[in-house]
C-alpha positions in Angstrom: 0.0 0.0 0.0 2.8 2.2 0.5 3.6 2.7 -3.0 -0.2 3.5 -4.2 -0.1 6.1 -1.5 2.6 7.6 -2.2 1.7 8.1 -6.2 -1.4 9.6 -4.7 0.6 11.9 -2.1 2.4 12.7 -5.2 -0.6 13.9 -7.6 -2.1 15.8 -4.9 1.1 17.6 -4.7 1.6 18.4 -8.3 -2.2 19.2 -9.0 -1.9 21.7 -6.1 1.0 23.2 -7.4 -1.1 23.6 -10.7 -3.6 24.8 -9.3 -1.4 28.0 -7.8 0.1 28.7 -10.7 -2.6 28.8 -13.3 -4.6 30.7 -10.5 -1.2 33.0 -10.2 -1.7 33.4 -14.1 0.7 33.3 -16.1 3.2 35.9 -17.4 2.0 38.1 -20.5 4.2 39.4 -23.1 4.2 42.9 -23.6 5.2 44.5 -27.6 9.0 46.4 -26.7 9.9 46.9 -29.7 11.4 50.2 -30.3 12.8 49.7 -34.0 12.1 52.9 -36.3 10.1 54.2 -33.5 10.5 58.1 -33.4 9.4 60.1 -30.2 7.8 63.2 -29.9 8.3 62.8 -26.3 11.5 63.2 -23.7 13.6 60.3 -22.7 13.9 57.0 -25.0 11.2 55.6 -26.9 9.0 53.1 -24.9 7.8 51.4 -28.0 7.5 51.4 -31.8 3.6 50.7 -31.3 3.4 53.3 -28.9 5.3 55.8 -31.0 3.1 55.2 -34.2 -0.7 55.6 -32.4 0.0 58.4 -29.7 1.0 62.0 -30.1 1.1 65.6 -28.5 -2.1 67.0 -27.7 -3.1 70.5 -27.5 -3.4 69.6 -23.0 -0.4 70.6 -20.8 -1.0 69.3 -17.4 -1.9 72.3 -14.9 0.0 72.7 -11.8 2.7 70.4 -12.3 5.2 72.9 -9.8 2.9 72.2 -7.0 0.5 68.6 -7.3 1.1 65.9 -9.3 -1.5 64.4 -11.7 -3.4 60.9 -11.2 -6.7 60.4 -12.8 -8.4 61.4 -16.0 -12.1 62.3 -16.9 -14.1 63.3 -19.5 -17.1 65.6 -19.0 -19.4 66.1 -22.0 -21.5 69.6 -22.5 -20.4 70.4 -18.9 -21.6 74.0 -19.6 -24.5 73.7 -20.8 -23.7 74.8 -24.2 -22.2 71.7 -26.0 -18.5 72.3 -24.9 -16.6 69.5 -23.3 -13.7 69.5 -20.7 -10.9 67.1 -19.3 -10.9 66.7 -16.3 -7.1 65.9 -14.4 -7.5 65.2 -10.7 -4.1 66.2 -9.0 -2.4 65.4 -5.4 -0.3 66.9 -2.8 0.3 65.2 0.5 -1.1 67.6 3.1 -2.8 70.3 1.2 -6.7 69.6 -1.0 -6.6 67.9 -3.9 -7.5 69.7 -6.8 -10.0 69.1 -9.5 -8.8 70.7 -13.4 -10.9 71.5 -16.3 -9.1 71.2 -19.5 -10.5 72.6 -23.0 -9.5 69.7 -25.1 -9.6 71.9 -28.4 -7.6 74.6 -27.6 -5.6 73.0 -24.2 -6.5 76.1 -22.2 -7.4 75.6 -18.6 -11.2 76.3 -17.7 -11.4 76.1 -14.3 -9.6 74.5 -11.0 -11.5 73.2 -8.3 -10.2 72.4 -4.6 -11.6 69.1 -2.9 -10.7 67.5 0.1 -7.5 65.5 0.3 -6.9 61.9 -1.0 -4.9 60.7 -3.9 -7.3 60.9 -5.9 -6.7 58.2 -8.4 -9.1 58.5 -11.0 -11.9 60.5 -11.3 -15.3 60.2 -13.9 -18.5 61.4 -15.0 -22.0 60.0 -15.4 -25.9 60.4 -15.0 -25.4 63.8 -13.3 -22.4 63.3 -10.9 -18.9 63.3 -10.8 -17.2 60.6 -9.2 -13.7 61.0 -7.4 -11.5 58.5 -5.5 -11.0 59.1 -2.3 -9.1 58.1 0.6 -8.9 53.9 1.7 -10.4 52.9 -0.8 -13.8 54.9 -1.0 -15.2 56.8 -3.5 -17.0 60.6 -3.3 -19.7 61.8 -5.3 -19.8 65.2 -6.0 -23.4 67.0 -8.1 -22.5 67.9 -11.4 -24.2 71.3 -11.2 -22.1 72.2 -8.2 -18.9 71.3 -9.9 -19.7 73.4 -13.0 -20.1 76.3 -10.5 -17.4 76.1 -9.3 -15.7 75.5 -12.4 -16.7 78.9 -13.4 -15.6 80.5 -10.3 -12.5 82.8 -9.7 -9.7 81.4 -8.2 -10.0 78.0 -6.9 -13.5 77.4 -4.8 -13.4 74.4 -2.3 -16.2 71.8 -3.1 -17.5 69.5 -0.7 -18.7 66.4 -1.6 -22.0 64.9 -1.4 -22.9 62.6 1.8 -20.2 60.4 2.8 -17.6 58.5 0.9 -18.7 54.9 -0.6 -16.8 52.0 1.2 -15.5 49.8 -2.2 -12.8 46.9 -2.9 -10.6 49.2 -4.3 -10.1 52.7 -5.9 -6.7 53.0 -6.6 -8.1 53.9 -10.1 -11.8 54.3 -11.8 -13.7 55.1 -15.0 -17.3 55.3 -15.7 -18.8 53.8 -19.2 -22.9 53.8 -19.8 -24.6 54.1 -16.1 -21.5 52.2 -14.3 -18.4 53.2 -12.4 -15.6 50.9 -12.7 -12.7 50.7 -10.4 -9.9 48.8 -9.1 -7.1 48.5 -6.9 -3.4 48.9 -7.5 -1.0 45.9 -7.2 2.3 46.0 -7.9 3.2 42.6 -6.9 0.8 40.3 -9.0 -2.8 40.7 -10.7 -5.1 43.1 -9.2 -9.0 42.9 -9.3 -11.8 45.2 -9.8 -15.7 45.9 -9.6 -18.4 47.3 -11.6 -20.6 49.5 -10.1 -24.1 50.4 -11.4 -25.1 54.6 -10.7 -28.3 55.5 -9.7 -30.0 58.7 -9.9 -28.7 59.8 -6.9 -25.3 58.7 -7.0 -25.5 55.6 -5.2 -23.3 53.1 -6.1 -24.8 49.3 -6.2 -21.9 46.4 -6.7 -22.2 44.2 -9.5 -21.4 40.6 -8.7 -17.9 38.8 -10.1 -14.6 40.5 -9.9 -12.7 41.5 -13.0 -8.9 40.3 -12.5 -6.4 43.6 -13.4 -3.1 43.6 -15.1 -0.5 44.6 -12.4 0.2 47.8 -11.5 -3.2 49.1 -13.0 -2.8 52.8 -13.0 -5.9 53.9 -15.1 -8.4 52.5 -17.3 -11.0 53.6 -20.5 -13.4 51.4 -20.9 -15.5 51.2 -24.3 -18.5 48.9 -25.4 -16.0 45.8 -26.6 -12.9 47.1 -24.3 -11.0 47.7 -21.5 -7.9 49.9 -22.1 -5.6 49.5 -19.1 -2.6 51.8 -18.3 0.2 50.3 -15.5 3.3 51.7 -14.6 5.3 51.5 -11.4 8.4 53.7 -10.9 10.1 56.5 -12.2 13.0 54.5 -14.2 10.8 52.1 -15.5 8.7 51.9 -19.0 4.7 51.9 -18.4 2.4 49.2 -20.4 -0.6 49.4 -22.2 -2.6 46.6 -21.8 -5.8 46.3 -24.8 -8.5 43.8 -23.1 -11.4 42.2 -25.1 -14.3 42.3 -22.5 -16.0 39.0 -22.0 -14.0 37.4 -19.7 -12.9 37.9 -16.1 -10.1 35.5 -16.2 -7.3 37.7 -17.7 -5.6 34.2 -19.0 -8.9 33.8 -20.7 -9.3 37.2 -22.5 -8.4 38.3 -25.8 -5.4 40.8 -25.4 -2.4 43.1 -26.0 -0.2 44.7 -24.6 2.9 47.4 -25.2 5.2 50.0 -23.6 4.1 53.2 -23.1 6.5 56.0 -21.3 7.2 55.6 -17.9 5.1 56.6 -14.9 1.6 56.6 -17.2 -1.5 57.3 -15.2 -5.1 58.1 -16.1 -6.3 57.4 -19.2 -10.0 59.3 -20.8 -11.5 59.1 -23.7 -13.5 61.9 -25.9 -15.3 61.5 -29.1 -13.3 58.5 -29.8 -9.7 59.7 -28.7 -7.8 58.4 -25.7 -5.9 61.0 -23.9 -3.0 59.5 -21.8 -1.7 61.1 -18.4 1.5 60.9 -16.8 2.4 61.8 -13.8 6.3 62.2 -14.4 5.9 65.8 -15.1 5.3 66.6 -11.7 7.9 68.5 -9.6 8.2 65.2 -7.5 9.8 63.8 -11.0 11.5 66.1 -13.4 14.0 66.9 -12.2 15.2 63.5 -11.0 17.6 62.5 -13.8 16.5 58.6 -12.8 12.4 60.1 -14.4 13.2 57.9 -17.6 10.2 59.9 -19.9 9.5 63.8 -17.9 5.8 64.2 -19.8 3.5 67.5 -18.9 1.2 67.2 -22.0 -1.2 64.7 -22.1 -0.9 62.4 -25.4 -3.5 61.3 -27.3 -4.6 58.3 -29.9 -7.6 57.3 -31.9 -9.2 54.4 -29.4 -9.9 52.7 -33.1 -5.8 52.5 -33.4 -6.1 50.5 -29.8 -8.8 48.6 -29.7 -7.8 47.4 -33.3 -5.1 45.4 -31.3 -7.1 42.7 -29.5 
């Protein structure tokens, strides 16, 4: 019996150890290719794919002497009369976040808007609200009509936000596409998971079952009717990736996907009328002028989302 027992001890063993790996995932292959790549961008050239779909756009990054940029929004007719902003929420550690309004035509800054300190890792809008990550993992909501007040306002008004803070999984980053709010939560050791949340009317947040598994290091994310355009970076010497997700499956090992380098430090990524507009945080003052900031970026880039989602 010994010998029966111990083939079994011994299949145990190795399906376990299966098991952990597959549920670890395994490794994905990210595009670095840099051949004939030119940049339009400081530092080296993250990738050739990169180089070929993204450029300069008319946005520099406001505040970059003082806060340091995390999230990206887009907020359609935010006026009133059909004109569109992008919105950049920006940190500094002991001092209130701030909120910016970006005029993605002409790259002139609207507005800025003061909330209450937090990271804030991503920030969205939908069905009236604006949505803003907050501090351990919660999210604040914040009434659209308020924030276009205060938009308007001179200087840079303080906003409070609406009730208390929503307790979620994570919201390192977040997005909204339709009447849901998605966010996640930053790993930089291994695969990271988010949630979908559906809005209603008054800005409550209502968790849809199932989490989504996350490249690592999700920074920010865009997500469109067929996909989920991740951006992860981790590091000031290091290149960021772009990681192009067919939507479907929740197993990342299961999904339909590319992925590339993008410059280092990439953060939130927007989209409006069908261009992706790509943040980085490496402009900051915490960054430039660190000669280890491989790419120092203060405008935001853009690309066609057709030119990414044609990917995967």
């Amino acid at each position: 019996m010994a010998r029966p027992l111990a083939l079994l001890t011994a299949f145990i063993t190795t399906a376990t150890a299966l098991t952990a790996s597959l549920s670890a995932g395994a490794a994905i292959t990210c595009d670095t290719d840099t051949t004939g790549g030119s940049t339009f961008y400081d530092g080296p050239s993250a990738s050739k794919k990169y180089d070929a779909r993204f450029s300069n756009s008319a946005m520099t990054v406001p505040g970059l002497s003082t806060y340091t940029p995390q999230g990206a929004g887009t907020w359609y007719n935010w006026d009133g009369s059909g004109k569109n902003l992008i919105l950049v929420s920006s940190y500094r550690d002991g001092a209130d976040s701030h909120i910016y309004g970006l005029d993605p035509a002409t790259g002139a800054t609207v507005g800025v808007v003061a909330v209450a300190e937090a990271h804030v890792g991503g920030i969205t809008t939908s069905k009236g609200w604006a949505f803003v990550a907050g501090t351990s993992n919660t999210i604040r909501k914040y009434r659209l009509t308020e924030l276009r007040d205060a938009m308007k306002a001179a200087g840079t008004p303080y906003l409070a936000q609406v009730g208390t803070a929503r307790s979620v999984a994570g919201a390192s980053f977040l997005t909204s596409y339709g009447d849901s709010v998605w966010s996640g939560s930053f790993n930089d050791t291994g695969r990271g998971t988010m949630y979908e949340y559906k809005i209603a009317d008054d800005g409550t947040l209502t968790t849809v079952a199932g989490a989504w598994e996350i490249p690592t290091k999700t920074q920010g994310l865009l997500v469109t009717s067929t996909h989920f355009i991740y951006a992860t970076s981790y590091g000031r010497g290091n290149r960021s990736n772009l990681y192009v997700v067919r939507r479907g499956q929740k197993d990342l090992d299961a999904a339909t996907l590319s992925c590339f380098r993008a410059p280092s430090m990439a953060e939130g990524i927007t989209e409006y009328n069908g261009t992706a507009y790509q943040v980085y945080e490496s402009g900051s003052y915490l960054y430039s002028g660190d000669s280890a900031t491989l790419n120092v970026i203060s405008k935001i880039h853009k690309a066609t989302v057709s030119s990414l989602t044609s990917l995967a």
